[in-house]
N, C-alpha and C positions, 0 to 999 in steps of 0.2 A: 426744700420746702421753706417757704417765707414764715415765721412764728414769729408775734407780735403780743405783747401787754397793753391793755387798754383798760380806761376804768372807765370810758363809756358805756353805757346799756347795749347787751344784744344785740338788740331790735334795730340799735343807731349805725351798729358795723355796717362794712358792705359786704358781709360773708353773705353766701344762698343760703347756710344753712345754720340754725342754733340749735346747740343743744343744750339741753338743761334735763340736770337730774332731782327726784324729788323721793325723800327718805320717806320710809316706813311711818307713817301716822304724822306725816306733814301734806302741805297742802305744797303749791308752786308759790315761789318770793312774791313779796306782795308787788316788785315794780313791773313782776311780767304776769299780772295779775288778769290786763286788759289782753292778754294774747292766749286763743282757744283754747290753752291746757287743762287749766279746770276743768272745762269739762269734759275731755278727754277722760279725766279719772274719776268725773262724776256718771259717766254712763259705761266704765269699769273696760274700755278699750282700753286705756292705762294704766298699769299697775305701777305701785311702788316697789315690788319686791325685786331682788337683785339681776341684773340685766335686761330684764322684759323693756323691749322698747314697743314705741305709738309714732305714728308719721301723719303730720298733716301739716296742710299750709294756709297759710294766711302773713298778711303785709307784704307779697312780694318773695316771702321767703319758704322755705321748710322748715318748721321746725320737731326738732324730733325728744320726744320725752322720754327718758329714760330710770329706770327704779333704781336705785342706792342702796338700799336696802335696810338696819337698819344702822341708824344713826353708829351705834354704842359700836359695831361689827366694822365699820368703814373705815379703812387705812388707807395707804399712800398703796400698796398694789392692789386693793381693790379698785382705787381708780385708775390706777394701772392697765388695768383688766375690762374695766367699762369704755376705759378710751379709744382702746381694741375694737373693742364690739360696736360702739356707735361708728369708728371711722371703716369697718369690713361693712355694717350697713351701707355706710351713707355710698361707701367707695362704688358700690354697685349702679348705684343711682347716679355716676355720673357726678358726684360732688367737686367742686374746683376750692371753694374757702368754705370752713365751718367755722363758728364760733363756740365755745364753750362756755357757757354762764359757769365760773368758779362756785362748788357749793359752798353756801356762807360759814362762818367761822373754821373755815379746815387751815391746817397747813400747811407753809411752804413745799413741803415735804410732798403734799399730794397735790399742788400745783407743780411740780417736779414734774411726778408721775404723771399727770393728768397729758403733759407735753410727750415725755418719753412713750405712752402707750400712743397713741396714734404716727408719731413718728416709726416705730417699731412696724404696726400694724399696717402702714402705708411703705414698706419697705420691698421692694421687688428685687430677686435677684435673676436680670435677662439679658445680661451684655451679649450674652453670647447667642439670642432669638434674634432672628427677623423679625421687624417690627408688623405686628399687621395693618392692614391697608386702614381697617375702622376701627381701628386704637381706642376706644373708651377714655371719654375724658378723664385725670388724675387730680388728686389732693395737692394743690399748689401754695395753700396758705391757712394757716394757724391759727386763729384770734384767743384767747384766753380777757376773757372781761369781770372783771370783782371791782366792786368800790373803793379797794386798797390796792395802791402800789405792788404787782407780784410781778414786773418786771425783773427783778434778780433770778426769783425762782424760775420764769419763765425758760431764761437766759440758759441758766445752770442744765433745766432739763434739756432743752434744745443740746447743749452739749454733748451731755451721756448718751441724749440717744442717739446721736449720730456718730457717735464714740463707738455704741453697742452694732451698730447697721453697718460702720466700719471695718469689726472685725467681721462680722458676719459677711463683708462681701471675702474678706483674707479667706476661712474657711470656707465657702462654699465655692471658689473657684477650682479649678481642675488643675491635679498634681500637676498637669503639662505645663502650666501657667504659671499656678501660686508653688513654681521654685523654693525650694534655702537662698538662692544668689535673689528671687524677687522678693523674699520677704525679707531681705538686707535692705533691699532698694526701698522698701517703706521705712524701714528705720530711718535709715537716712535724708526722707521725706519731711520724717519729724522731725528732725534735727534740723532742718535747713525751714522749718516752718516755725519752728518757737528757736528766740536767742538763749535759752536759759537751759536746752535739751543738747546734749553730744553725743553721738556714735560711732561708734567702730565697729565693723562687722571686719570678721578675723575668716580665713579659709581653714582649709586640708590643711596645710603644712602647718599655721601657725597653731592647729588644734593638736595636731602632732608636737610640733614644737614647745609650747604649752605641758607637756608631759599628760596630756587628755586621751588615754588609753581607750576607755570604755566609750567615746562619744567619738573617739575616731575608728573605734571597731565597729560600729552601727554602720558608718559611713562607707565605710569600706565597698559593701554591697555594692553600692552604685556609683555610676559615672558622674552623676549630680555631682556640685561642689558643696559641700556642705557649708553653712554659716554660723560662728558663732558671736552672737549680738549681743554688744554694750550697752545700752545705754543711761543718761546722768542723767538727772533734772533736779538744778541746781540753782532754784534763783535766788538773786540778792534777799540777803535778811533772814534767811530760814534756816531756823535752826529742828533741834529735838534728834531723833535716832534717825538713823541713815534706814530706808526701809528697803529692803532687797525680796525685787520680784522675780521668780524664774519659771520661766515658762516652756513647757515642752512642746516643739515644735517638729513632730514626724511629718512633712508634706505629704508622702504615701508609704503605706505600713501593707507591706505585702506578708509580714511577718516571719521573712528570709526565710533560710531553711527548714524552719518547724513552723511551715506557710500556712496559710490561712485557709479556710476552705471559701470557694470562690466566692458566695454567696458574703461573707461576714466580711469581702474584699471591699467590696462596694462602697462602701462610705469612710473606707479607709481615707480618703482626700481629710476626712475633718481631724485626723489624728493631730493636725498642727494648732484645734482649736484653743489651747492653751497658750500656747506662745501668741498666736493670734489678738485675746482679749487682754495677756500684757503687755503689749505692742501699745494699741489703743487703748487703754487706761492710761498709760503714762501720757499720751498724747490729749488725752481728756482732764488729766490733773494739772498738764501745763494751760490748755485753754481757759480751766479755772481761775491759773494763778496762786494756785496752793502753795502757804510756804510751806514745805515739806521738803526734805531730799527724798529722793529715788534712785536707787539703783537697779533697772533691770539687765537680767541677763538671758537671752533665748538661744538652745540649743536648737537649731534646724539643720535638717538630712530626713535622707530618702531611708528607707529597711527594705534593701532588693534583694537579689539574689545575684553573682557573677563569680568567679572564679577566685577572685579573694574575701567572699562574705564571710562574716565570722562563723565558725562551727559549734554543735552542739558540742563540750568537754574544751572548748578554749580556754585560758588562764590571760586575763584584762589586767593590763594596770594601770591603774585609776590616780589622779592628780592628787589624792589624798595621799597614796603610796598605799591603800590596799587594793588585793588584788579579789581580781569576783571570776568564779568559774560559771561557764554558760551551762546553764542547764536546757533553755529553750530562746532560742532565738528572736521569737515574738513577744520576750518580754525584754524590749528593747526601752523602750521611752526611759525606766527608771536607770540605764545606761548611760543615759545620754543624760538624765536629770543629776544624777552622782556628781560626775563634772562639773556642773554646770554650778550646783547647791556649792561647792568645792570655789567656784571661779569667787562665785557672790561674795564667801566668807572671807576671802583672800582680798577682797575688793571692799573691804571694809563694812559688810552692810550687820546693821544692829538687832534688825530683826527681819525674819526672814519669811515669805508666803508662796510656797510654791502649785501651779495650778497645770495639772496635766489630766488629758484621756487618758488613762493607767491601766485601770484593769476594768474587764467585764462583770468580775464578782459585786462591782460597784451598784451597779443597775439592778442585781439577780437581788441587795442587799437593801437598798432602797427606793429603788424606781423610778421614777422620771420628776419628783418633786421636788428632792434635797441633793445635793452633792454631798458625799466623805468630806469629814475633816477630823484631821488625823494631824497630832502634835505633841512634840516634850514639854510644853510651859503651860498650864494651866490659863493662868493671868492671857496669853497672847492670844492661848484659841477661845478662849472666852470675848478678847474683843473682835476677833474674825467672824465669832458667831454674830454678835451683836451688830457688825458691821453687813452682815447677808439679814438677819431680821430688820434692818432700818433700810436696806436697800430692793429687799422683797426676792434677791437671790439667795434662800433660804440653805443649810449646810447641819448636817449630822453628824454629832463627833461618837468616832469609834474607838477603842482602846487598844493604847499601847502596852506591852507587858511583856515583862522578862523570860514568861515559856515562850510566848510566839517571836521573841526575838532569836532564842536558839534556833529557831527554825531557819534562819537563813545563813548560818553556819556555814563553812566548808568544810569539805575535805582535801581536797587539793589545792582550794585556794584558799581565802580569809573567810571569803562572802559565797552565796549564788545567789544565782539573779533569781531565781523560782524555785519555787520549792517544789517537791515529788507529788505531794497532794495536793488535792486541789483545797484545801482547808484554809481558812482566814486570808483569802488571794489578796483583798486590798490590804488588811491588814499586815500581812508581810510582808509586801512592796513598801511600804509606809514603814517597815521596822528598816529595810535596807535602806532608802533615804536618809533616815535616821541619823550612821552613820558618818553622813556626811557634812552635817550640820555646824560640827565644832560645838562649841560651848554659845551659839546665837540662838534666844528663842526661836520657835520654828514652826509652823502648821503649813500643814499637805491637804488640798483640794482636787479632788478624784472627781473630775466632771463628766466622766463616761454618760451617766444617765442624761443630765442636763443640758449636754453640749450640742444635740441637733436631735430634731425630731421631736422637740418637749412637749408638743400639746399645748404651749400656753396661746392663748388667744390672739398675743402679742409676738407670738413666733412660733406655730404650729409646724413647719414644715425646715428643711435644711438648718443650716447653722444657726444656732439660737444668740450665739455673741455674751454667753452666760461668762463671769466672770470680771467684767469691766465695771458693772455697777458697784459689786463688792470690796472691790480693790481701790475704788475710790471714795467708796466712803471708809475705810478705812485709810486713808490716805487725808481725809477728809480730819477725824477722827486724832490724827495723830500731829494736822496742821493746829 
C-alpha cells in the first residue's frame, strides 16, 4: 500500500474517500466546516461516541464520520482501533485511497497508529486462494493530512506495520511451507536487505555440536532440519547495552509423545509466532535506523513424533551444563528456549526479552488482552511494561518466587521441564527459564493468548504479529 504525509486539506487529496473523526462535545474542524458533516451530527445520524461511523457524499468524494470519543480517553491504540473500523467499513465499499484528516493536536504517536491500524486491518492472508473472477476492489493508498509536518510519524508507522503483517504472514503460513530451513531463509532476507544486519542460521549438527542438548532433543522428532538463527544489527555509531531477543520458533507442535489432542493440533502452525515477531522487529528496527545493537537468537524445529523423539523420563543436557528431565514432551518450546536464552548470554547480550507461545495456563490466566511477563529485574520489566503500554501491546507481570521455583526441581536430573500439577503452568515454565539467564537482566513474554485469534479489530482472525510493536519500542526506548 502506497502511505503518503501531506499538509494539504482532505477535500484537495485525490483519495475517494475522507475520513474525519470528531470527539465527544466538539463539533467538525472549522476548514471542513463547508463539507455536510455538521449536519450529519446536527440531525443525530452521527454521533460522537467512540466508533459509530456516518457515510455520505459530497464534492465527488465519500466522506465518512467517525466518533473519537472522548477527547481525555483517546490514545495512540484507540486510534489504533478506529483506523481498523473505518478502513473494514470503507474496505466493503469498494475503497481504493482514503484520507485521514489527523485529529488536531494529537501525537506522533497516534499518527503512528492511525497508519498501523488501517495497514493491519487491510491485511489479507490468501496466497494460497484462487483469486476470484470479481475480486472487489482493495485499499491501495494512504493519505494522512494535518497542517503539520507528520511525515516521519507517517513513515515510522508505515514500517511497524508492515513489520507486524510480516510476521503475521511467517505465522499463518502452513507448517509445510513456513519450515525451520524457510524461516532461516527470511533471516537471511534481512540480512541481505539492511547493510548493518548479519545472519547465520546454524543446523542439526551444529546444534548438536554447540553442546544444545535440550533444543536438539525437540528436534530429534522430525526429519525437518532444524535452524538455529543469529542475528546482529549493528549500525555505525550505536552504542548502550547489547539487547538480546529470543524467540521460540516451533513450526508445528504436535506435542511428540504426550501429543496433543487433535482438536488443540490445529493451530499448532502459530507455535513459531514468537520467533516470528522477533525476526520482523529486528527487521523493523534496522528500517528505522535505530542506533541500538541487537542481538537476536531464534530457535526453530518441528515436535513430531519418529522413532528417535525424545521420551517421557529422558535426561537433556542443556548448553548451560544442567541437565532437565522430561516430564512431558509437549512442554517443548521452554527446551528449545533454555538453549537459546544460554546462546544469547554467551553471545554477549546485556539485557535479555524473550517471547514465546508457552503455555495454555497463559490464556486460562489472562485472556486474549495482555500477554505474561514474567522476570528477575524489576527496573527491565518495568520498562518492557512501559514499552507494551506506549505501543498498545499491553503485558501482565506475574510473580516469581522461591516456593514455585522448587517446583521445577529434579529428581533425576537438575531441572524438569513440567511439573506434576497442573499449578502456576506459566509461572513454572518462566522459573525454568529463569535458570538460564546468567546474571543478564531478563523478562519472559508468554503470548499464547495474544498471538492469533485476538479479537482486535486490527487482527481479529489468524496470526495477530503481536510482539513486534513492543520490542520496538523498547528498542526504540533504549536507542
Amino acid at each position: 500500500m502506497d502511505v503518503i504525509a501531506t499538509t494539504a486539506p482532505p477535500r484537495d487529496t485525490d483519495a475517494d474517500t475522507v475520513v474525519v473523526g470528531v470527539f465527544e462535545g466538539k463539533d467538525v474542524a472549522h476548514d471542513l466546516e463547508g463539507a455536510p458533516l455538521q449536519g450529519l451530527l446536527e440531525t443525530g445520524e452521527a454521533r460522537r461516541s467512540f466508533e459509530h461511523v456516518a457515510l455520505t457524499h459530497a464534492e465527488g468524494k465519500r466522506w465518512l464520520l467517525i466518533g473519537l470519543g472522548e477527547r481525555d480517553a483517546f490514545d495512540a491504540e484507540r486510534a489504533r482501533v478506529l483506523a481498523a473500523v473505518a478502513a473494514g467499513h470503507l474496505d466493503a465499499l469498494g475503497t481504493r485511497s482514503l484520507c485521514w484528516e489527523v485529529p488536531h493536536h494529537v501525537g506522533a504517536d497516534v499518527v503512528e497508529a492511525l497508519v498501523e491500524g488501517t495497514l493491519l486491518a487491510a491485511y489479507r492472508f490468501d496466497r494460497f486462494r484462487r483469486p476470484p473472477e470479481d475480486a472487489p476492489a482493495r485499499l491501495e493508498r494512504l493519505v494522512l493530512s494535518d497542517h503539520h509536518d507528520v511525515g516521519e510519524a507517517v513513515a515510522a508507522g508505515r514500517v511497524i506495520g508492515e513489520a507486524q503483517n510480516a510476521a503475521r504472514d511467517l505465522a499463518n503460513a502452513p507448517a509445510n511451507v513456513m519450515t525451520p530451513t524457510a524461516l532461516g531463509e527470511r533471516a537471511r532476507e534481512l540480512a541481505a536487505e539492511h547493510d548493518a544486519i548479519t545472519a547465520t542460521v546454524e543446523g542439526r549438527a551444529a546444534i548438536e555440536g554447540r553442546g544444545m542438548g535440550a533444543f536438539a532433543a525437540v528436534a530429534r522428532g522430525s526429519e525437518a532440519e532444524p535452524a538455529l538463527i543469529t542475528l546482529r544489527y549493528e549500525p555505525e555509531g550505536a552504542s548502550g547495552p547489547l539487547l538480546g531477543l529470543v524467540g521460540k520458533a516451533v513450526t508445528f507442535d504436535s506435542g511428540g509423545l504426550s501429543i496433543k489432542p487433535a482438536a488443540s493440533m490445529v493451530a499448532m502452525k502459530f507455535d513459531m509466532a514468537g520467533g516470528a515477531a522477533v525476526l520482523e522487529a529486528v527487521g523493523a528496527i534496522a528500517r528505522l535506523r535505530l542506533p541500538v545493537r541487537v542481538l537476536a537468537v531464534v530457535g526453530a524445529t518441528e515436535n513430531l513424533i519418529n522413532g528417535s523423539a525424545m521420551r517421557p523420563g529422558d535426561i537433556l543436557h542443556t548448553k548451560a551444563g544442567l541437565t532437565i528431565e522430561v516430564n512431558n514432551t509437549d512442554a517443548e518450546g521452554r527446551l528449545v528456549l533454555a538453549d537459546c536464552l544460554t546462546h544469547a548470554v554467551e553471545e554477549g547480550a546485556e539485557r535479555l526479552v524473550d517471547v514465546a507461545t508457552l503455555t495454555g495456563a497463559i490464556l486460562s490466566a489472562l485472556g486474549r488482552t495482555h500477554a505474561g511477563l514474567l522476570g528477575d529485574d524489576d527496573a527491565w520489566c518495568e520498562a518492557v511494561a512501559e514499552a507494551g503500554r506506549r505501543s498498545g501491546e499491553i503485558v501482565w507481570r506475574l510473580p516469581l518466587h522461591a516456593e514455585t521455583a522448587e517446583l521445577v526441581k529434579g529428581t533425576v536430573g537438575d531441572l524438569v521441564n513440567a511439573v506434576e500439577s497442573r499449578v502456576a503452568g506459566s509461572i513454572t515454565a518462566a522459573e525454568l527459564l529463569q535458570r538460564f539467564t546468567g546474571d543478564v537482566p531478563w523478562a519472559h513474554l508468554d503470548i499464547v493468548g495474544v498471538g492469533w485469534d485476538s479479537g482486535k479489530a486490527y487482527a481479529p482472525k489468524g496470526a495477530s504479529g503481536w510482539g513486534v510493536r513492543i520490542l520496538v519500542e523498547l528498542a526504540r526506548a533504549l536507542a
